[in-house]
C-alpha positions in Angstrom: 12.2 -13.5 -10.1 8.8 -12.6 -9.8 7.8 -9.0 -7.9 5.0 -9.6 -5.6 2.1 -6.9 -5.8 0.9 -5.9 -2.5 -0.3 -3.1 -0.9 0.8 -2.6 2.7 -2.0 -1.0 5.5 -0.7 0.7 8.6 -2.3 0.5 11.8 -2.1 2.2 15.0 -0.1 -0.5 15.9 0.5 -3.1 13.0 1.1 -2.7 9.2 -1.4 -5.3 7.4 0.1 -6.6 3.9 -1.9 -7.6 1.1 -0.2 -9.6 -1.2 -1.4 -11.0 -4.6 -2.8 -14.1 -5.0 -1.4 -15.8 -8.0 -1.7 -13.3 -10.6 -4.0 -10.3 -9.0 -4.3 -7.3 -9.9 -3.7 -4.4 -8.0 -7.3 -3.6 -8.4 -8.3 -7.1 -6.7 -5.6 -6.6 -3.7 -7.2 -3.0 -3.4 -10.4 -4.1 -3.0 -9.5 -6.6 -0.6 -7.8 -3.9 1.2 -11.0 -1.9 1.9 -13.2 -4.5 2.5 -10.6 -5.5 5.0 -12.0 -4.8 9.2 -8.8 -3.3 9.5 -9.4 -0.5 6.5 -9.7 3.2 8.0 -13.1 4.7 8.0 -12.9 8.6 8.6 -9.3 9.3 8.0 -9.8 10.7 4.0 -6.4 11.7 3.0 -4.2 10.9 -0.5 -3.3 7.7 0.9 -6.9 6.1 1.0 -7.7 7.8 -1.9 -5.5 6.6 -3.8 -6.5 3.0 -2.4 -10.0 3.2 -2.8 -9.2 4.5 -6.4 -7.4 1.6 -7.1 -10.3 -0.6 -5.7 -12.6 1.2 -8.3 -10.4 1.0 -11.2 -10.1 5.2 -11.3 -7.4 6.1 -13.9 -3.7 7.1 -12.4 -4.5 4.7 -9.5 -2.1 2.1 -8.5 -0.2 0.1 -10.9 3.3 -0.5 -9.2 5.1 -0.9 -6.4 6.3 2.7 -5.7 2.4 4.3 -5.4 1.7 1.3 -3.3 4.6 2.5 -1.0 3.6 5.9 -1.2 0.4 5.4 -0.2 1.7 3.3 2.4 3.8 6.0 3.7 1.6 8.3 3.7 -1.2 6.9 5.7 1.8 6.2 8.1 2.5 9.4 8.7 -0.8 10.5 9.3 -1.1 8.3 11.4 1.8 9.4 13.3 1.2 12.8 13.2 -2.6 12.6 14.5 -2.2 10.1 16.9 0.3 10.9 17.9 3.4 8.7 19.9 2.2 9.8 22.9 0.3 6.4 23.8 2.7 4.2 22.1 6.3 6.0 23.5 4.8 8.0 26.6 6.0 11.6 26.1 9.2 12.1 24.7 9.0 16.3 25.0 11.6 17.8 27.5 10.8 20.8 29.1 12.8 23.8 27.5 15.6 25.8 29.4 17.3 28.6 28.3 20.8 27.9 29.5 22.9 30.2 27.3 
């Protein structure tokens, strides 16, 4: 069985996957990645760092599966944290009582 490369790009609202085609590289699904309308400008963090190293060949970039995820994950969590569930869930605080 054959491990597909990919390299998986969350949106506000979607994740977009870029798998390999046929025998790509990491460093061709990378670059596809950022030339991609859907690729983050502004938001520099490890996650799209370590993309856009991958897209330029840099050394330590991506060459499996678990940096792809990581990056993944944590361009997710950016996300989440800076914008927030608020316009996707509504808002999910509760005001605070002291009952006790």
């Amino acid at each position: 069985m054959r491990v597909v490369k990919r390299i998986d790009l969350p949106t506000p609202r979607d994740w977009v996957c870029f798998r390999d085609v046929g025998d790509e590289t990491y460093q061709g699904i990378a670059e596809r990645t950022v030339n991609d309308p859907s690729w983050p400008e502004g938001i520099n963090i490890w996650g799209t760092y370590l993309i856009q190293g991958t897209a330029e060949a840099v050394p330590g970039s991506i060459r499996g599966q678990a940096a792809a995820a990581a990056a993944r994950i944590n361009i997710h969590l950016y996300r989440q944290a800076h914008y927030g569930g608020d316009a996707v869930f509504g808002d999910a605080d509760e005001p605070f009582t002291d009952d006790f």
